[in-house]
C-alpha positions in Angstrom: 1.4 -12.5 22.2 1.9 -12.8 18.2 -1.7 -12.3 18.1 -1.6 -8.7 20.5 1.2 -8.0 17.7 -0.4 -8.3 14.7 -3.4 -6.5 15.9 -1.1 -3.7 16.7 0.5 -3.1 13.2 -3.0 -3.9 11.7 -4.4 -0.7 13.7 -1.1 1.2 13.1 -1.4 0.2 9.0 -4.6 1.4 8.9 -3.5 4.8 10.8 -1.3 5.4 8.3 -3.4 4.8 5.5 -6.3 7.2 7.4 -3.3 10.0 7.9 -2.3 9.8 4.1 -6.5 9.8 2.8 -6.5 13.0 5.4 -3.5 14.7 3.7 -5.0 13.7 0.3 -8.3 15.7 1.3 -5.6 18.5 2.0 -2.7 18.7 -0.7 -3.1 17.1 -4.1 0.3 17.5 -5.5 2.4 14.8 -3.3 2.9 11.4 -2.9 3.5 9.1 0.3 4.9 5.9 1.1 4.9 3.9 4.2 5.3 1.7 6.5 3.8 -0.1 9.6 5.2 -1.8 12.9 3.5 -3.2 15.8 4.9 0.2 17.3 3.6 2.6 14.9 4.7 3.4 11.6 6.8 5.8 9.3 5.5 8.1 6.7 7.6 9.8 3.9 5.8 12.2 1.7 7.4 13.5 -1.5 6.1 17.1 -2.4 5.0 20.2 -0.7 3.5 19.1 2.8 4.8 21.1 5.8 5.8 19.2 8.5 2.5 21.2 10.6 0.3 19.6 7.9 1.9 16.1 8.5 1.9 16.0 12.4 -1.9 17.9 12.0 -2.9 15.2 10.1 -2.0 12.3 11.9 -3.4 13.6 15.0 -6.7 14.4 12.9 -6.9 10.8 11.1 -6.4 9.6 14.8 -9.5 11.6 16.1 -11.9 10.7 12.9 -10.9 6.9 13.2 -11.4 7.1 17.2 -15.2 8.7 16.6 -16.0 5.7 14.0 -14.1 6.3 10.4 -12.8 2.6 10.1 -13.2 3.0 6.4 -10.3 5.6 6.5 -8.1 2.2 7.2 -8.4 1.3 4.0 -6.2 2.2 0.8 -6.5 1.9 -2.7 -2.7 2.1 -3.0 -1.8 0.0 -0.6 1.0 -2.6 -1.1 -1.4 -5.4 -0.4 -3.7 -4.6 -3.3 -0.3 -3.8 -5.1 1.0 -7.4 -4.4 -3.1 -8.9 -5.2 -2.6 -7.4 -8.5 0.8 -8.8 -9.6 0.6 -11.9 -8.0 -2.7 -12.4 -9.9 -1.6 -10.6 -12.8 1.2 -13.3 -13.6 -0.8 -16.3 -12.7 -3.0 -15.5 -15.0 -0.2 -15.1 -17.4 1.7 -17.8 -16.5 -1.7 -20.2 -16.7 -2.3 -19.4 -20.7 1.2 -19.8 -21.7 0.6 -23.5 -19.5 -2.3 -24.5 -21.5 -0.5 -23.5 -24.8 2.1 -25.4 -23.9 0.1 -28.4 -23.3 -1.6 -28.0 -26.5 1.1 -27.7 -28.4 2.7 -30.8 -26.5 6.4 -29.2 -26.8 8.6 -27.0 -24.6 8.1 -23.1 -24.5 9.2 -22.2 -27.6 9.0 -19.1 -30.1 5.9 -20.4 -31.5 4.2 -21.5 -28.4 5.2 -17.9 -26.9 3.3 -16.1 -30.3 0.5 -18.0 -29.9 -0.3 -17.4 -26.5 0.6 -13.9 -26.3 -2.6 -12.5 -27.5 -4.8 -14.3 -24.9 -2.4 -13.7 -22.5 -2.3 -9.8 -22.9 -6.4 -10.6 -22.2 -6.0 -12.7 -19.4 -3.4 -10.5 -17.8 -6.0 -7.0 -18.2 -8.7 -9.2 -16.8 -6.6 -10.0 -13.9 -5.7 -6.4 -13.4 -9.9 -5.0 -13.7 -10.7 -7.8 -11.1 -7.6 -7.5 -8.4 -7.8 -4.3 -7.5 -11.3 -5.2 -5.6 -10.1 -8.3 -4.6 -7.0 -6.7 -2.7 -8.8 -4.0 -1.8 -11.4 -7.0 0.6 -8.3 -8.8 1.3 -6.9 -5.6 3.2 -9.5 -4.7 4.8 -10.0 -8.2 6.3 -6.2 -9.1 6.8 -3.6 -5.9 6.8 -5.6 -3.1 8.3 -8.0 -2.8 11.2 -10.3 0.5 11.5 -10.9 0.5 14.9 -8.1 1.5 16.7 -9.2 -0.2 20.6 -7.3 1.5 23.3 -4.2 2.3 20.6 -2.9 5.8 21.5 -0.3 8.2 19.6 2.9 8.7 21.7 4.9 10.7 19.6 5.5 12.1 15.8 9.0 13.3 14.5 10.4 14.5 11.9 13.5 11.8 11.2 16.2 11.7 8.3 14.8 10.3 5.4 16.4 6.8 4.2 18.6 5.6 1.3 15.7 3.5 0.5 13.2 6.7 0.8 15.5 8.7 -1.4 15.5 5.6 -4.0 11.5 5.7 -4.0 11.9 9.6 -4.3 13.8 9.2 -7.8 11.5 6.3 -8.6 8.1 8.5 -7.4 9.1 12.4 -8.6 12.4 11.9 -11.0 13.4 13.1 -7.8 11.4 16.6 -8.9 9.9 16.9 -4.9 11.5 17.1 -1.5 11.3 14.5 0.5 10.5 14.4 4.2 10.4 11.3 6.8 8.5 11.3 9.6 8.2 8.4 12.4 5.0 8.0 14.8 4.8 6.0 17.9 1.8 4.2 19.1 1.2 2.2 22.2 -1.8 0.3 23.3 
């Protein structure tokens, strides 16, 4: 059972990501944000995109992925390479301030904290060059799955767009595009 559900948002994750790469190919002023459920997934798109393009678009990403476009699963935005890079980002962070510390045999402390910095700033763009491959693997092997089996779309509406989609428009667009919300439902 838990493993039928994660299978399912894993195909419907990677359907949104192939519906947002198709829209991309389309419109290049806009942004989207998602997210996935073992019953589909919602899409908000901040910009220009008519509700034809989204609802053409999912249905065409659904077609390309079904005739053998797995890559289309994958996302260079994605939250997971998003969280790969912070996460690794601060360890890396965290670890040079740890070693100065030990050298220094004392509590964090101004001095500790000046002396670090500089290899920290390095260890912490380091991190950043080298996540963004590593989260990109990680999705691919853990949050998304290309092939889509016997998944099938059920339906694709236009719904009221969130407080929390509204917050990402301000954070996205200075709240300079429209926002629109849509919600598909998969099966299989």
């Amino acid at each position: 059972m838990l493993a039928t559900l994660i299978s399912r948002l894993r195909r419907n994750h990677g359907l949104e990501h192939a519906t947002i790469h198709v829209l991309s190919e389309k419109h290049k002023h806009f942004s989207a944000q998602g997210n996935s459920t073992p019953q589909g997934f919602h899409l908000n798109i901040y910009g220009d995109v008519s509700e034809a393009d989204v609802l053409d678009a999912v249905e065409e990403a659904y077609r390309r992925m079904k005739k053998g476009e797995h890559h289309l699963a994958v996302h260079p935005n994605c939250g997971t390479v998003l969280l790969t890079t912070a996460v690794l980002t601060t360890l890396a962070a965290q670890a040079v301030f740890a070693v100065e510390q030990k050298r220094h045999r004392t509590v964090m402390n101004l001095a500790v904290i000046a002396n670090a910095l500089p290899a920290a700033v390095l260890a912490a763009i380091a991190a950043l060059i080298v996540s963004r491959p590593i989260g990109v693997q990680l999705q691919a092997r853990y949050t998304v799955e290309g092939d889509l089996k016997e998944m099938q779309i059920v339906s694709i509406r236009k719904v009221a767009p969130s407080p929390l989609t509204r917050v990402f428009q301000l954070m996205l667009t200075g709240g300079q595009l429209q926002a629109a919300s849509y919600k598909i439902v998969t099966s299989g």
